[in-house]
N, C-alpha and C positions, 0 to 999 in steps of 0.2 A: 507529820505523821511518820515520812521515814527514818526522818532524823532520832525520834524517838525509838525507831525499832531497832536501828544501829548506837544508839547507847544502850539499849537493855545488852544486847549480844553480848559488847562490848564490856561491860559491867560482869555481866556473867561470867566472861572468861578469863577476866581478871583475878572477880573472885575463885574462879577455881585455881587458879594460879595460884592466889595467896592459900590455897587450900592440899598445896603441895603436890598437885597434878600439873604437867610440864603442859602446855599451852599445843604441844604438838601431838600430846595425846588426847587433847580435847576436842581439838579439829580434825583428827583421823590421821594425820601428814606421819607421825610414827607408829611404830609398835613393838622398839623395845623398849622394857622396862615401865610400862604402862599398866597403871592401877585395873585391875578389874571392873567394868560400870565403864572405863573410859572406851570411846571411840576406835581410838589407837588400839587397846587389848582386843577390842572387840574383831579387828583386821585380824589381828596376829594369831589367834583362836581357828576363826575361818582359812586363814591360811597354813596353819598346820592340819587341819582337817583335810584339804584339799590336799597337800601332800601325802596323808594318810592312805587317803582315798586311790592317789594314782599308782604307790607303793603296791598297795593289793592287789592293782586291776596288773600290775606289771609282774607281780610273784604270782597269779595265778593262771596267768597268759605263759610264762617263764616257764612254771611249774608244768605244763602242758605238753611244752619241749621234751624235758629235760628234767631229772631228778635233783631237789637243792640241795646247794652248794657242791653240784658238779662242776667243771671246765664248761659245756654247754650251756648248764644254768644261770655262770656269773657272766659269760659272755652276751647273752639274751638280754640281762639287768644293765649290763652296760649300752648294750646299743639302745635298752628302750630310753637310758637316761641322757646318750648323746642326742638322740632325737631332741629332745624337750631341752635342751641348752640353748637359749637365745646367742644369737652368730653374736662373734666378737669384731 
């Protein structure tokens, strides 16, 4: 029974392969350059959404300061974006 549910998969993602959908946008692992419907777009969607999202909370936190595109304004923009920088 399992063997069978690991060749449908298996099948499946072949066929989508042979279907011109890259195999890493099937399984979610990318999301550039990925078809819409796929997995991988679907990542890449929610994560410009979510940048969208923290942009605004940061320009209207920023704007609160400081009038935009003052010297206080882009200074505000920058330290909210060094914040959110994963350490190198």
């Amino acid at each position: 029974m399992r063997s069978v549910a690991l060749m449908i998969i298996g099948a499946s993602l072949l066929t989508a392969g042979c279907a011109g959908q890259s195999i890493d946008c099937i399984t979610g692992t990318s999301s550039r350059d990925c078809a819409p419907g796929t997995i991988g777009h679907q990542q890449m969607v929610q994560e410009r959404q979510s940048d969208d999202t923290v942009a605004s909370i940061d320009d209207a936190r920023c704007r609160s300061y400081a009038s935009y595109g003052s010297p206080e304004y882009v200074d505000c923009r920058r330290r909210a974006a060094n914040t959110r920088r994963p350490p190198q």
